[in-house]
Every structure is written in structure tokens, then in C-alpha cells.
BALOBA-1460 file (C-alpha; in Angstrom, 3 decimals):
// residues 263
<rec num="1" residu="x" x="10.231" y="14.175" z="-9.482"/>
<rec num="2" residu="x" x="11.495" y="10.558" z="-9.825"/>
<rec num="3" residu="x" x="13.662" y="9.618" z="-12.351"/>
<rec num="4" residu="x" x="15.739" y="6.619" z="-13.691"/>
<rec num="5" residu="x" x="19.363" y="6.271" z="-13.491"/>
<rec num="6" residu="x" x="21.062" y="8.523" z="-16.240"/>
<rec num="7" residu="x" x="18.330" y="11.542" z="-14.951"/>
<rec num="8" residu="x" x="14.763" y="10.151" z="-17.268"/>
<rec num="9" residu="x" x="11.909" y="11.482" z="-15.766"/>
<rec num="10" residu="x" x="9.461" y="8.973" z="-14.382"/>
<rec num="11" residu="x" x="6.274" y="9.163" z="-16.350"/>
<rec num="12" residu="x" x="2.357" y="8.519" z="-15.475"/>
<rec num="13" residu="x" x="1.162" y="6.654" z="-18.867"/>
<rec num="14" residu="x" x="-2.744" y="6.823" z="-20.050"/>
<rec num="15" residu="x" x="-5.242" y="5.235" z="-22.760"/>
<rec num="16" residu="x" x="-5.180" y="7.833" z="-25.582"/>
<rec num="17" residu="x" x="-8.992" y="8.198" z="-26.022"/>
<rec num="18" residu="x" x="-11.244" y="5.249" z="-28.243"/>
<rec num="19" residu="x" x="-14.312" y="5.412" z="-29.922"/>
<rec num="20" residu="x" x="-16.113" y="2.692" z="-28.172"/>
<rec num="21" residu="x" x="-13.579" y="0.489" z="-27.100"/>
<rec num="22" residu="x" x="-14.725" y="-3.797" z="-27.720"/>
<rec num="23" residu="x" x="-12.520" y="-4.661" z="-24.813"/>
<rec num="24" residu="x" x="-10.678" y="-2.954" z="-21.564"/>
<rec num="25" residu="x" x="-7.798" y="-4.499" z="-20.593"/>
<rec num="26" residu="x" x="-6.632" y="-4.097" z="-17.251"/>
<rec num="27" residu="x" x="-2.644" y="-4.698" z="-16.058"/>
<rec num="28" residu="x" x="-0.971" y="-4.321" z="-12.945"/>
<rec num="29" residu="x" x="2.043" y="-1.887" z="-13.614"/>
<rec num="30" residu="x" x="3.812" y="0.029" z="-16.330"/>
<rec num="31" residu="x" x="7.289" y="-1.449" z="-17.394"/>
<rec num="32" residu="x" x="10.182" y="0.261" z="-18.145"/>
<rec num="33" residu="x" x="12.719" y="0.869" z="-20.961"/>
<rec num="34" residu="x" x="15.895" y="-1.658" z="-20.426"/>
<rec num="35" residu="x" x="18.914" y="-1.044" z="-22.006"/>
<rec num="36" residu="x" x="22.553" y="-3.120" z="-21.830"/>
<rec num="37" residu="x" x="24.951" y="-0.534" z="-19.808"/>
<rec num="38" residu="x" x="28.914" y="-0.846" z="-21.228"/>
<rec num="39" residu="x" x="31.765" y="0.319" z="-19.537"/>
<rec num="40" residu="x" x="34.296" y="2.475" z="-21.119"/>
<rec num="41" residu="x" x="36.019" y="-0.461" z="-22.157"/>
<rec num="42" residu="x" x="32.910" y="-2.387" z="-23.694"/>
<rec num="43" residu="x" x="32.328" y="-4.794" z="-21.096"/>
<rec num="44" residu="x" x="28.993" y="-5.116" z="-19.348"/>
<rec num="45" residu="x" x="28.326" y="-3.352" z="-16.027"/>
<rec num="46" residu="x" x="24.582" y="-4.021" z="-16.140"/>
<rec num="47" residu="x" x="23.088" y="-6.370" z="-18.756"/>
<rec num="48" residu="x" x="19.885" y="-4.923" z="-18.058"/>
<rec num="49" residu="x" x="19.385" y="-1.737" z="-16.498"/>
<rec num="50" residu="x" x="15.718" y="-0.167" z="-16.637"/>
<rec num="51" residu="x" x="16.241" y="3.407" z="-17.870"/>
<rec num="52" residu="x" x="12.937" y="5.006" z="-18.955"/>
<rec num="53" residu="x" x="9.680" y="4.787" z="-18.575"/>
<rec num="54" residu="x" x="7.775" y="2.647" z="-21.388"/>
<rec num="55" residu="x" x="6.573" y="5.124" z="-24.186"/>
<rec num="56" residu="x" x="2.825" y="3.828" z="-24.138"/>
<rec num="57" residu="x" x="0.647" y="0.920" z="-21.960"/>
<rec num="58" residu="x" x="2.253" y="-2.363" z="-22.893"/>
<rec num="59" residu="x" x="4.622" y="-1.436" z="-25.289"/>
<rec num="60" residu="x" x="6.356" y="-3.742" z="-27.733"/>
<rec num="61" residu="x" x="9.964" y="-2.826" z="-28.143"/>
<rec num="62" residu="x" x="9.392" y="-0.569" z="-31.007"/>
<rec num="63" residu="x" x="12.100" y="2.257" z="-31.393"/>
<rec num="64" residu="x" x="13.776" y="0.693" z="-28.727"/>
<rec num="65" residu="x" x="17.163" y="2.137" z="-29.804"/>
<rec num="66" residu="x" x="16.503" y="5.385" z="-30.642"/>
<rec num="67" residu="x" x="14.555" y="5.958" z="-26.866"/>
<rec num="68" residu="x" x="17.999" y="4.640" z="-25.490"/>
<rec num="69" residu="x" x="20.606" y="6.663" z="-27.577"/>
<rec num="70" residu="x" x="18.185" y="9.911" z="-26.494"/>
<rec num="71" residu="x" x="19.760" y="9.133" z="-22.943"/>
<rec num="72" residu="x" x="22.951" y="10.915" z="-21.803"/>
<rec num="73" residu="x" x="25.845" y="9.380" z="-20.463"/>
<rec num="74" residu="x" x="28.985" y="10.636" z="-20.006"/>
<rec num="75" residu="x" x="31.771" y="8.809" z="-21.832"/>
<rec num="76" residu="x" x="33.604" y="8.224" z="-18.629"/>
<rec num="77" residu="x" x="30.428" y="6.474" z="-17.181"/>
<rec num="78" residu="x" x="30.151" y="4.144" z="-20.495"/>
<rec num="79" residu="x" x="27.141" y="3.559" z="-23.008"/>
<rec num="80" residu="x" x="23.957" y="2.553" z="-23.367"/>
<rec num="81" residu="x" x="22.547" y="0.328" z="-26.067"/>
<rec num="82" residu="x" x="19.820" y="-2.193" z="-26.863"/>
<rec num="83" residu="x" x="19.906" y="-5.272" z="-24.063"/>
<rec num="84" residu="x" x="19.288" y="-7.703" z="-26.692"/>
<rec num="85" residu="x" x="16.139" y="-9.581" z="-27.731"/>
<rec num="86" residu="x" x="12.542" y="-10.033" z="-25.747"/>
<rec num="87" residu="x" x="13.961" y="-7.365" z="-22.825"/>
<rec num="88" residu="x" x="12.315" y="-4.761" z="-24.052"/>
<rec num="89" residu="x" x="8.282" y="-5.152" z="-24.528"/>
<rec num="90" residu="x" x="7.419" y="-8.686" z="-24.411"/>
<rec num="91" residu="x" x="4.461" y="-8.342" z="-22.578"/>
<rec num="92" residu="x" x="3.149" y="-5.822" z="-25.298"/>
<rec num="93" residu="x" x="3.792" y="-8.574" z="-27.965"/>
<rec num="94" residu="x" x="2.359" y="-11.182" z="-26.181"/>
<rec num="95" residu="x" x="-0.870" y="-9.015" z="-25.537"/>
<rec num="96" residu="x" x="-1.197" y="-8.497" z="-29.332"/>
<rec num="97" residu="x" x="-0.173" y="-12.160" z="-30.376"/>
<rec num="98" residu="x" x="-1.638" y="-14.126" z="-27.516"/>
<rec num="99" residu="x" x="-4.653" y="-11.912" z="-26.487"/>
<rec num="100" residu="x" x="-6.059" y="-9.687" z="-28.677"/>
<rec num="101" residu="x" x="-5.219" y="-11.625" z="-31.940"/>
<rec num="102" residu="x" x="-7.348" y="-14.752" z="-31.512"/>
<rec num="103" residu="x" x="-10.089" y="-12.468" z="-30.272"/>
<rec num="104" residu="x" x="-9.935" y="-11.108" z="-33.589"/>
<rec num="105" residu="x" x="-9.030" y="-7.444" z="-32.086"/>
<rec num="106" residu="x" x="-6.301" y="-5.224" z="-32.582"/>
<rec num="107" residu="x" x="-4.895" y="-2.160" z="-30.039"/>
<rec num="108" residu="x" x="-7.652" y="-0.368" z="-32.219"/>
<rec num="109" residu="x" x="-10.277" y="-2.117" z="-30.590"/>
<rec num="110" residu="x" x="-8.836" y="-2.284" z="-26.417"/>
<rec num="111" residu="x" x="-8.991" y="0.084" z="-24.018"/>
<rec num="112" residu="x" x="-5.292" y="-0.291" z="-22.239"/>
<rec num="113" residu="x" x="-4.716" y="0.310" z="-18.316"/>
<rec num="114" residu="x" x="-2.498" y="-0.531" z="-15.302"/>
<rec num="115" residu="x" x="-3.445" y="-0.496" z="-11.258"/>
<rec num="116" residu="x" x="-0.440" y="1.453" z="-11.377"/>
<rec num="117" residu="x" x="-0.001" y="3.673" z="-14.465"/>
<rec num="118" residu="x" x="3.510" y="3.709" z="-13.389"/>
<rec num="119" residu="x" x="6.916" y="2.002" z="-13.379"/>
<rec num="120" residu="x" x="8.718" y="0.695" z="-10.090"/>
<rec num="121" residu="x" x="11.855" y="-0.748" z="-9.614"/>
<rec num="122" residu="x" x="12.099" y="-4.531" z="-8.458"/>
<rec num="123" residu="x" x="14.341" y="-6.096" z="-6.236"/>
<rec num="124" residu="x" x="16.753" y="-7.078" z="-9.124"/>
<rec num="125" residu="x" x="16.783" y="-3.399" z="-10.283"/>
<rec num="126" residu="x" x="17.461" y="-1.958" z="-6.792"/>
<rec num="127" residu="x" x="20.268" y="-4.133" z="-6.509"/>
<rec num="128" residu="x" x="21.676" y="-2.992" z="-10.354"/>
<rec num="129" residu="x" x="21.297" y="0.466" z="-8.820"/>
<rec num="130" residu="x" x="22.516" y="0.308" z="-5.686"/>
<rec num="131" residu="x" x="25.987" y="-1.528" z="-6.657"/>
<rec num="132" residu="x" x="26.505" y="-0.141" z="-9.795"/>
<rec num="133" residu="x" x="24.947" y="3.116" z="-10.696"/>
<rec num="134" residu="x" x="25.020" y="5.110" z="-7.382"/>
<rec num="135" residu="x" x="28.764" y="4.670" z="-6.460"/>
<rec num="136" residu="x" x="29.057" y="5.831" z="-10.028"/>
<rec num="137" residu="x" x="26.770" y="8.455" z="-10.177"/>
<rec num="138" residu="x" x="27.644" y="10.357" z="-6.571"/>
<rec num="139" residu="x" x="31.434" y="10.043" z="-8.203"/>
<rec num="140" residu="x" x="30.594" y="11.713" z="-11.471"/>
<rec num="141" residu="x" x="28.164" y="13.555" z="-10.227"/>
<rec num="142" residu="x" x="25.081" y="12.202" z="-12.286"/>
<rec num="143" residu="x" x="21.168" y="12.357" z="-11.141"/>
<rec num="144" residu="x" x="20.381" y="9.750" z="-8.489"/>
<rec num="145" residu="x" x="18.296" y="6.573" z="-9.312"/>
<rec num="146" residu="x" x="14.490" y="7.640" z="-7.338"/>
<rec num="147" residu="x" x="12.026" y="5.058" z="-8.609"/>
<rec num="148" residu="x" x="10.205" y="3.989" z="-5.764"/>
<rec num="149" residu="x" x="9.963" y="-0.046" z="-5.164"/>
<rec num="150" residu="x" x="7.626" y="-2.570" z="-6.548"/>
<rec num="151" residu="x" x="4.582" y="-2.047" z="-3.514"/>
<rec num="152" residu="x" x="2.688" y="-4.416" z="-2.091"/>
<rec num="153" residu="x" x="-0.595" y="-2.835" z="-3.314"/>
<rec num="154" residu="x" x="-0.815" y="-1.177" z="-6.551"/>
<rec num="155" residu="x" x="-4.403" y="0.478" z="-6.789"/>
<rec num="156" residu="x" x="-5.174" y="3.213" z="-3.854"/>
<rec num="157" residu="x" x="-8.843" y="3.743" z="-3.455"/>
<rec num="158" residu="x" x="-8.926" y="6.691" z="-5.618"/>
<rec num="159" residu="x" x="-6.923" y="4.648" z="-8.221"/>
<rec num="160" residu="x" x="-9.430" y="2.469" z="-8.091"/>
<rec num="161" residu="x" x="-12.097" y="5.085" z="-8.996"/>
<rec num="162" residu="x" x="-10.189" y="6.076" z="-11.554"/>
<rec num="163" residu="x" x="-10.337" y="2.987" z="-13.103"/>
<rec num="164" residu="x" x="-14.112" y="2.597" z="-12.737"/>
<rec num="165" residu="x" x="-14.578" y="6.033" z="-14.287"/>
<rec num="166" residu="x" x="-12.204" y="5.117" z="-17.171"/>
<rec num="167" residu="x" x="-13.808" y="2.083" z="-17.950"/>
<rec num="168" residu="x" x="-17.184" y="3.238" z="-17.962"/>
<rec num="169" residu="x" x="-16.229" y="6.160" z="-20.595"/>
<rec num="170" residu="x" x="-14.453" y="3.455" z="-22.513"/>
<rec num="171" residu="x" x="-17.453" y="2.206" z="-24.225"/>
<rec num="172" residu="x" x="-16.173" y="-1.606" z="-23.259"/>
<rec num="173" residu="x" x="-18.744" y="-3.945" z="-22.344"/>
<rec num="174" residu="x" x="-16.008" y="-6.582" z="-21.408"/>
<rec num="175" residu="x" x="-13.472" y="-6.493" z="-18.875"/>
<rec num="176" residu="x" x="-10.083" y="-8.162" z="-19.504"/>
<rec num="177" residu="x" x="-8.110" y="-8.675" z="-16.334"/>
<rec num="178" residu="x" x="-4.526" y="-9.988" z="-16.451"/>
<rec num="179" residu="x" x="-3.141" y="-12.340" z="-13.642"/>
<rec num="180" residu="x" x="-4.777" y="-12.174" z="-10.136"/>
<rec num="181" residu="x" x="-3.315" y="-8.846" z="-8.909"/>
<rec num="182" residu="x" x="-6.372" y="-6.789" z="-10.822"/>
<rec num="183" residu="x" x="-8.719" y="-9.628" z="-10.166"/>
<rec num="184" residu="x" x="-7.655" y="-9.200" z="-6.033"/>
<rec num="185" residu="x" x="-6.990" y="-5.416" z="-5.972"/>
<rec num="186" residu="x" x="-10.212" y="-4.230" z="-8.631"/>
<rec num="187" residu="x" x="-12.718" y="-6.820" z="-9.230"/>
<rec num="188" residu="x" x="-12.568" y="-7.654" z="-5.808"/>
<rec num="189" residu="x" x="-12.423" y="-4.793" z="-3.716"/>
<rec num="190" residu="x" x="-15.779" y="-3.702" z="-5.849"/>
<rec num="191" residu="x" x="-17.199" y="-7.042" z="-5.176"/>
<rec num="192" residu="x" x="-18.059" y="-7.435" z="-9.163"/>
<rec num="193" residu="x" x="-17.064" y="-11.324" z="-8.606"/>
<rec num="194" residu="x" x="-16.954" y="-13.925" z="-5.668"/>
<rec num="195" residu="x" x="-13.505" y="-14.900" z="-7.365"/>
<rec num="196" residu="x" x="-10.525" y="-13.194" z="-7.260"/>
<rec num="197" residu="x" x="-7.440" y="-15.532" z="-8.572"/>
<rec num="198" residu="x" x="-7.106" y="-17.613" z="-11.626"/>
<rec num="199" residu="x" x="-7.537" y="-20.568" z="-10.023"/>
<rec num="200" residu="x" x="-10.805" y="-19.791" z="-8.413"/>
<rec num="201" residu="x" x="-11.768" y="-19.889" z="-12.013"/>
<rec num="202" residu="x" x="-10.388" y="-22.628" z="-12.966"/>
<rec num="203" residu="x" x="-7.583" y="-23.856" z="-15.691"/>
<rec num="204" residu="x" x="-9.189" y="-27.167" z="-16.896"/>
<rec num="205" residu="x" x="-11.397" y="-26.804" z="-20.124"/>
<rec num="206" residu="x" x="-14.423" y="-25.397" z="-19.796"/>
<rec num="207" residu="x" x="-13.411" y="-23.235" z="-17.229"/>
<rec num="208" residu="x" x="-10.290" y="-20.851" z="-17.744"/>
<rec num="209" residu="x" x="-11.371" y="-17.966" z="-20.594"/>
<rec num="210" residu="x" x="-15.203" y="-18.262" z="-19.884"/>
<rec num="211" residu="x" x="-16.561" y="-14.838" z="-19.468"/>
<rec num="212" residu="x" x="-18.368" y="-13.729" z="-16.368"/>
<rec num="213" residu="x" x="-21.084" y="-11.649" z="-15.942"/>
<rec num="214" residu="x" x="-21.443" y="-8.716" z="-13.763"/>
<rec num="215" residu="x" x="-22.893" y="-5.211" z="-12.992"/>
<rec num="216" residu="x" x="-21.552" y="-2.052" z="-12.338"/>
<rec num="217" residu="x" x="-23.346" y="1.066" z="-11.879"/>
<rec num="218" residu="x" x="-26.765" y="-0.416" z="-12.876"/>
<rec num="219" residu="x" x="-25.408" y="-1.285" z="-16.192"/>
<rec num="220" residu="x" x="-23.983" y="-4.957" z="-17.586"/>
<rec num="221" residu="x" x="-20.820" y="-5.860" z="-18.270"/>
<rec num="222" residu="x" x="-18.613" y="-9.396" z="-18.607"/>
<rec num="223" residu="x" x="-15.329" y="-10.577" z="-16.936"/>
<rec num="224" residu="x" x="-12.886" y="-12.404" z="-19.413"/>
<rec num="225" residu="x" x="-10.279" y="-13.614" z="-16.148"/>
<rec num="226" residu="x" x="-7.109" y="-14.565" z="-17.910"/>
<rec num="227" residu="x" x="-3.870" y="-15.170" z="-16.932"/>
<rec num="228" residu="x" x="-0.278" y="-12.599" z="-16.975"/>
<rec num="229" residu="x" x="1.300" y="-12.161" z="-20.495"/>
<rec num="230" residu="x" x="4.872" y="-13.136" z="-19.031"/>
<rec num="231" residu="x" x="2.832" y="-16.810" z="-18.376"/>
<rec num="232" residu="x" x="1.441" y="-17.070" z="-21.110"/>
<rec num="233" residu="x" x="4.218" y="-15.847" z="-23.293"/>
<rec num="234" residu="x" x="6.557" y="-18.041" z="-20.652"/>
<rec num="235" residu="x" x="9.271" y="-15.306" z="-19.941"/>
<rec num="236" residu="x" x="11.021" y="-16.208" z="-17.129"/>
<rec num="237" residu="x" x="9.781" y="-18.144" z="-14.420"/>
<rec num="238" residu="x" x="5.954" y="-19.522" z="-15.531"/>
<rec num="239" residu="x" x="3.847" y="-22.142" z="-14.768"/>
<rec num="240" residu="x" x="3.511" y="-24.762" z="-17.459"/>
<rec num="241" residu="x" x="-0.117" y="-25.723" z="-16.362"/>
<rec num="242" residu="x" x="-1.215" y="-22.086" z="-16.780"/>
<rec num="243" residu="x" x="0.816" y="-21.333" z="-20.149"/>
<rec num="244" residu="x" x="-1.148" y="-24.766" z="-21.762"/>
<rec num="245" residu="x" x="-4.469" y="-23.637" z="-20.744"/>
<rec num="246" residu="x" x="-3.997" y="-20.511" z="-22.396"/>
<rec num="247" residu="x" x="-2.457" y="-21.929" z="-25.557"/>
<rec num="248" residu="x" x="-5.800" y="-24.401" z="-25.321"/>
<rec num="249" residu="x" x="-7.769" y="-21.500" z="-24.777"/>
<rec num="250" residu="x" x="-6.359" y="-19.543" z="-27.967"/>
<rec num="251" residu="x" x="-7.187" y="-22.874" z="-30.331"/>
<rec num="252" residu="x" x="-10.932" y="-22.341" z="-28.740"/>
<rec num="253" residu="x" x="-11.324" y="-18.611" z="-29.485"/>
<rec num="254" residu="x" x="-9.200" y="-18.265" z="-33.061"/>
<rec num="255" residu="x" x="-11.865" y="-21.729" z="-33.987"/>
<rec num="256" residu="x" x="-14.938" y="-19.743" z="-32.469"/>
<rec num="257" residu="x" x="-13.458" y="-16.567" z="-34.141"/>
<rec num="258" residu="x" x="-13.002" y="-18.652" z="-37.481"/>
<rec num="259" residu="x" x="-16.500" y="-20.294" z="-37.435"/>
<rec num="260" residu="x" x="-19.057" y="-18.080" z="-35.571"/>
<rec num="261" residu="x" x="-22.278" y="-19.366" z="-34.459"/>
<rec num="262" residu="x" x="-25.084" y="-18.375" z="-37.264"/>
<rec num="263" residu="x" x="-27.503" y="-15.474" z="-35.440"/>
């Protein structure tokens, strides 16, 4: 079994079960649980060091310090504690604040999934591990580090039937897709669309947030392309162009939302 550094078990995360589901929203990967890693003295080692698997699909941070002080480590190997403010599910906010909310849903109402039900360990996070936990660790004698790396495909084939079987039992009639990676690695290997990127959609008005329509099974769905929460919540390194369209496209739906077209 893979696990994080400090021994956590890596874990396969799933939808708990909806009642006809208004929306499916489809990720690329699961994220992890960060937390700020202190030497014995206090200093940092690792400012932030993924050590668990998220407790749900796009968590939000919640109980973030009790999930961390569950985690065993040995006083001569340091602490663990809370990395400090938007490390730790800011994806899952922006999905509720940015997404769902001007669509008038809640996580009530979506149908949550990842290509990859799973966390992986990016190029940053290899490089945490490899320098500072596993000297460590094969010193004090601690469980290895054994998340496998970020791949370059997420979805197998079967993962991908998966994911058509779990969205037909969701009861959604629209498809949410987040960045381009389920738009290149789902929509398109089915062939539900021509495009398969953001910008085959378009970002100018009119075009980004228009749903699609398209058929799977014999039976009639709609595409709502949009782009990844960390652009549109502008963590980290994000396009500009892409976060205003999506702001732009919020003031459209929350006014639609407000003001619905008499039947």
C-alpha cells in the first residue's frame, strides 16, 4: 500500500451516493492534506509537506488540524501543524464560492469526481521528500514516502468507464468539466465534443460558460466547459485572461440566477 511520509495510508476517494444529482462535476486528481513540518527546535524543515490523503472530493480545509495532530511523529523527527492559510482546500472553496454558488447549487445538489480518485505527489513534493523526509526517515526508522508521481495521463480506459457508469447513475443531466485535462482525457476520448481545451471554446463573452449539448448512451445531456478552480480562484501561477472571464461569467449566471426567464 502507498502511503505519505509519517506512514498515512493513501486513499481511493468516491461520491457518497445523491438523489438525482443537478450537476456532475468532473476534476482531474484528488489533493492531499498539507501540513507545516517543525524541527525539534521549531524551525521549519518543510513549509508544506503533503501528509494525507484529502478526507472527501474537493475538500475545503475543514478539521484541518485535528487530521494533522492524528499523525505520528516522533519527537526527535519534530511536529506537524497547520501550514497556514489557503494550503489546505482551496480548490474545495473555490468550487463552492466560484462554481456552484452562482449556479444557485450547493454540494447537495453535485455529483463530485476526479480522472484520478487519487492523490500523487508533484515535482515540488518529491523534492520535500527526497531531501528531507527520507534521510530522516531511513535514520529513525519511519515508513517510507510511496506516493507515486503526478502521471502524464490520469484516466485509464477502465477509469474512464467508470466515470461514464457513475455519471449515468448520478441522475445529472449536465456535465461540469474543470480545466482541459477532463475535457482532453473524458469528453474527448468518448468523442461527446469536437473541443477539448478551454480555448477551443472560447473566453470572450458569449462564449466561455455556454453549455454544450451532447449524447451519451442514446440519452441527452449538456457540457458546462469551465476553467480549473486554482485559475479561477488565482492560487499560484494563473492566467489573468482566464480568471476575468470567469469572474464575467459568475456576474452572468448569479444575474440569470437572480432574474430567471418567465416559462
Amino acid at each position: 500500500m502507498h502511503s505519505f511520509p509519517f506512514g498515512s495510508p493513501l486513499l481511493t476517494l468516491a461520491q457518497k451516493p445523491l438523489h438525482n444529482a443537478r450537476i456532475f462535476v468532473l476534476g482531474v486528481y484528488a489533493s492531499a492534506v498539507h501540513a507545516r513540518w517543525l524541527n525539534p527546535d521549531g524551525s521549519t524543515r518543510v513549509a508544506a509537506l503533503a501528509v494525507a490523503s484529502e478526507p472527501q472530493i474537493f475538500w475545503s480545509g475543514e478539521a484541518e488540524a485535528e487530521i494533522i495532530a492524528s499523525i505520528h511523529v516522533p519527537a526527535e523527527a519534530g511536529r506537524l501543524v497547520p501550514p497556514g492559510s489557503r494550503m489546505n482546500g482551496p480548490s474545495g472553496v473555490a468550487l463552492d464560492q466560484l462554481y456552484l454558488e452562482p449556479l444557485g447549487l450547493t454540494r447537495e445538489h453535485a455529483w463530485l469526481c476526479d480522472l484520478l480518485p487519487q492523490s500523487r505527489m508533484n515535482p515540488g513534493q518529491a523534492l520535500a521528500v527526497s531531501e528531507r523526509y527520507t534521510p530522516l526517515a531511513q535514520r529513525l526508522g519511519l515508513p517510507p514516502a510511496s506516493i507515486p508521481a503526478v502521471p502524464k495521463r490520469f484516466a485509464t480506459e477502465a477509469r474512464v468507464n467508470e466515470i461514464v457508469e457513475e455519471f449515468l447513475s448520478s441522475g445529472a443531466e449536465t456535465l461540469l468539466t474543470l480545466g482541459d485535462v477532463p475535457l482532453k482525457e473524458f469528453v474527448g476520448v468518448l468523442g461527446l465534443c469536437e473541443k477539448t481545451s478551454i480555448a477551443g471554446f472560447g473566453i470572450r463573452a458569449g462564449q466561455y460558460g455556454q453549455r454544450h449539448p451532447f449524447s451519451l448512451r442514446g440519452r441527452r445531456f449538456e457540457l458546462l466547459p469551465l476553467i480549473h478552480p486554482r485559475q479561477a480562484a488565482r492560487l499560484g501561477a494563473h492566467s489573468p485572461q482566464l480568471a476575468a472571464a470567469h469572474a464575467e461569467w459568475m456576474g452572468e449566471v448569479r444575474a440569470h440566477e437572480s432574474h430567471p426567464s418567465p416559462a
